[in-house]
N, C-alpha and C positions, 0 to 999 in steps of 0.2 A: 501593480499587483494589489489585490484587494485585502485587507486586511481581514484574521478569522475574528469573526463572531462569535459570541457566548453570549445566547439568551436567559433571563433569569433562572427561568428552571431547569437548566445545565448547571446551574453553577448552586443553586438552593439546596442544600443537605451535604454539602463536598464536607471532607475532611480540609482543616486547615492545616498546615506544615512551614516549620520553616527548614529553610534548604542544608538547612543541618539535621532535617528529618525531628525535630522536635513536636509531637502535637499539640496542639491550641485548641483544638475544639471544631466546631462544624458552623456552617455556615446559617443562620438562620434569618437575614433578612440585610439589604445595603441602603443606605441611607443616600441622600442625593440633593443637589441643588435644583429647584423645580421649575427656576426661570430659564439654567445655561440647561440643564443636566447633567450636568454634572456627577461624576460618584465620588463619593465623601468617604465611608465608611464600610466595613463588614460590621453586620452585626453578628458576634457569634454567640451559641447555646454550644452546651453540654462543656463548660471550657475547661482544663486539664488543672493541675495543682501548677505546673508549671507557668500558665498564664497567671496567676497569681503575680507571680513574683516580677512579670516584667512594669506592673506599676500604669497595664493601659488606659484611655480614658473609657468614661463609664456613663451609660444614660441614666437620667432620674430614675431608672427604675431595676439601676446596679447591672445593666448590659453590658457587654464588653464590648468596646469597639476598636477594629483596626482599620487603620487609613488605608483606601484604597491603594493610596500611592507606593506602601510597600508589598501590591501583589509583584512578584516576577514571572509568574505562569500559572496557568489554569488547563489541566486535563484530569486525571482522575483525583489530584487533588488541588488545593490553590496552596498554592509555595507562595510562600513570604521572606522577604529578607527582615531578621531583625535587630540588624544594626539600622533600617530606615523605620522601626518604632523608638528607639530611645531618643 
């Protein structure tokens, strides 16, 4: 069975959540490694008071970013666990 796909612009402007229904902000662009392809990162905008507090990393230029590796699903919005950000 073929795995589903999400192309970038399915996924650019989502709200971000975690599966405790928390928001984080939205989605505005993912980072990646360009020799594997890797996906590294969300980078998010508009991000809530409560992303403050979890301490995430941050581009030169004060982005917020979360590791790809704690999405758990992606439809109307990308859930995140975040016990796999601390």
């Amino acid at each position: 069975m073929q795995s589903e796909k999400n192309p970038f612009s399915m996924i650019l402007g989502k709200m971000i959540v975690t599966k405790e229904g928390k928001r984080l902000g939205f989605v505005k662009d993912i980072t990646f490694e360009t020799n594997s392809g890797e996906l590294i990162n969300l980078v998010v905008k508009d991000t809530t008071s409560y992303t403050k507090n979890l301490n995430l990393e941050r581009t030169p230029s004060k982005e917020v970013l979360i590791p790809y590796s704690a999405i758990i699903a992606i439809g109307d919005f990308v859930i995140i666990s975040e016990e796999d950000l601390l």
